[in-house]
C-alpha positions in Angstrom: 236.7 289.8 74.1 233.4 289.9 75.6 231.6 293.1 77.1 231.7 292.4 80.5 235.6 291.9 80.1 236.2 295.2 78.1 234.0 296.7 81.1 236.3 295.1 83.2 239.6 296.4 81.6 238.6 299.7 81.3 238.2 299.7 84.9 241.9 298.9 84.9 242.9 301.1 82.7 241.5 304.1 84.0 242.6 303.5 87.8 246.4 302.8 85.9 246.0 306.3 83.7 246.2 308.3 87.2 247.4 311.5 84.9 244.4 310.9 82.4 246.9 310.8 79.5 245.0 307.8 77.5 247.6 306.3 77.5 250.2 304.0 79.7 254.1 304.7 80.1 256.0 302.1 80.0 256.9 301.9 83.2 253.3 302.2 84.3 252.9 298.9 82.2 256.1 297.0 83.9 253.7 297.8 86.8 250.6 295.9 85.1 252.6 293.0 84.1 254.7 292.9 87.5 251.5 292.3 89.6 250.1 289.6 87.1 253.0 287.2 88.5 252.9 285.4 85.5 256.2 284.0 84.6 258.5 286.5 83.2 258.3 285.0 79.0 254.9 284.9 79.0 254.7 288.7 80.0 257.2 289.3 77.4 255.6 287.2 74.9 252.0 288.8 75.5 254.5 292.2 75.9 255.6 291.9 71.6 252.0 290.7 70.9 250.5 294.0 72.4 253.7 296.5 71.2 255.2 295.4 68.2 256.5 299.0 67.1 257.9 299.3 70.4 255.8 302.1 70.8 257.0 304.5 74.2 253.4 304.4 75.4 250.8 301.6 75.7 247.3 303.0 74.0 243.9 301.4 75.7 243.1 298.9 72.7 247.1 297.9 73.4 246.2 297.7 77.0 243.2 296.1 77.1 244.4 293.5 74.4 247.6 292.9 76.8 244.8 292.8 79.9 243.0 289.8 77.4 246.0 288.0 77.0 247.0 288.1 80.6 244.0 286.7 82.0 243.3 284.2 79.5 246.9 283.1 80.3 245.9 282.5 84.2 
């Protein structure tokens, strides 16, 4: 991941962290992947890659890696 994307997804993250939590719900990240439009298996597939405890909340370095994944997929 290069610096000008990690710039870049912090940006997201932040304006997505409204409650300053550090960290995502998981409905705030159905949000995330929802406005990607990516079909819905890739979203899921980049979904396992990112959470694969099935953690309740999505950390920054889980979204940011999800964020990576998403856009390379575009």
């Amino acid at each position: 991941m290069k610096d000008d994307e990690k710039i870049q997804y912090t940006k997201y993250f932040e304006m997505f962290d409204s409650n300053k939590s550090g960290t995502l719900s998981i409905s705030e990240m159905q949000t995330v992947f929802a406005q990607t439009k990516l079909p819905r298996d890739v979203c899921a597939k980049v979904w396992d890659l990112t959470n694969p405890d099935s953690a309740e909340v999505f950390s920054k370095p889980m979204f940011m890696m999800a964020m990576h994944f998403l856009y390379k997929r575009r």
